[in-house]
C-alpha positions in Angstrom: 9.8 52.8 -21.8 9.0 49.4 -23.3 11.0 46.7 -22.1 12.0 43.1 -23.4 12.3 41.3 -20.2 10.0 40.9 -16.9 11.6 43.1 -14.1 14.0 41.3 -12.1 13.7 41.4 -7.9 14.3 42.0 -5.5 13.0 45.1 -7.3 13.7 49.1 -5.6 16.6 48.7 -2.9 19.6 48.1 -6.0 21.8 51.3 -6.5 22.9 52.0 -9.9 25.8 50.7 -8.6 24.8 47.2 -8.0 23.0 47.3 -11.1 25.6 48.5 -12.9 28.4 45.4 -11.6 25.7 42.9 -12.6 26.0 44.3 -16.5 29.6 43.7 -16.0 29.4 40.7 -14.7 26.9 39.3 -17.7 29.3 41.0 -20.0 32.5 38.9 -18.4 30.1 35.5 -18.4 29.5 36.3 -21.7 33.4 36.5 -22.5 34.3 33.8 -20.7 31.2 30.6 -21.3 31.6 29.4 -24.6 31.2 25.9 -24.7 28.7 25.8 -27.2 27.3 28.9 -29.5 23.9 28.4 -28.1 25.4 29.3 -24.3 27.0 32.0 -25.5 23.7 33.1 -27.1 22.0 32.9 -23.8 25.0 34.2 -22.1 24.5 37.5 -24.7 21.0 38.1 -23.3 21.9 37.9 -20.2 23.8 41.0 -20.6 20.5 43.1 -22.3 18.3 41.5 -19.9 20.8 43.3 -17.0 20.8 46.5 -19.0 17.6 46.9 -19.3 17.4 46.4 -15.6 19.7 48.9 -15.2 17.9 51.4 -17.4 14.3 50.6 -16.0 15.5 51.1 -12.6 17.6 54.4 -13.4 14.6 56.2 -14.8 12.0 55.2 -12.2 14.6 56.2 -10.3 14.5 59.6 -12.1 11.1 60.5 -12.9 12.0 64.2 -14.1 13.8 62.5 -17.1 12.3 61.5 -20.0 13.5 58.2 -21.5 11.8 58.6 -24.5 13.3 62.2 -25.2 16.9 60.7 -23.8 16.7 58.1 -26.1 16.1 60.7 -29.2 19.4 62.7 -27.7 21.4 59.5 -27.7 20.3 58.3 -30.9 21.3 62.2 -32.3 24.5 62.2 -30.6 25.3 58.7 -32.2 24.0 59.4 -35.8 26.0 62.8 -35.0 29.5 60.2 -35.2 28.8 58.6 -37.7 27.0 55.1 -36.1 24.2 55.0 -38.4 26.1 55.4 -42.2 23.7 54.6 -44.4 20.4 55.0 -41.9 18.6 57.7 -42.1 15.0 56.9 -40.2 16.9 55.4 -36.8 
């Protein structure tokens, strides 16, 4: 898996779970700050930066799953409804 962002610690002892309320918590700061488009552009990477975290952790987590092959299934399931009009190579 590459990532964008340098893992965040404390690193192995957060559940899914945990991980999982952080992403909604970026997602409501995100929502809520916008006092200037720039802050709200942070506030938007915030919320990758904790889904990646998410992810990361879920597959080392899960070594028996493949994120590269998940990945493919997701991206077929997606161009499958109709996401990706127009985009063939995705």
């Amino acid at each position: 898996m590459q990532c964008n962002f340098p893992e965040i610690f404390p690193g192995k002892d957060q559940t899914d779970e945990f991980l999982l309320i952080k992403v909604l918590q970026e997602l409501s700061e995100f929502g809520r700050e916008k006092i200037t488009l720039e802050h709200q552009a942070l506030e938007a990477i915030d919320v990758l930066h904790a889904a990646e975290t998410l992810v990361r952790k879920f597959f080392a987590r899960n070594p028996n799953l493949s994120f590269e092959e998940m990945k493919a299934k997701a991206i077929a399931k997606n161009r499958e409804r109709g996401y990706y009009k127009g985009v063939d190579d995705v």
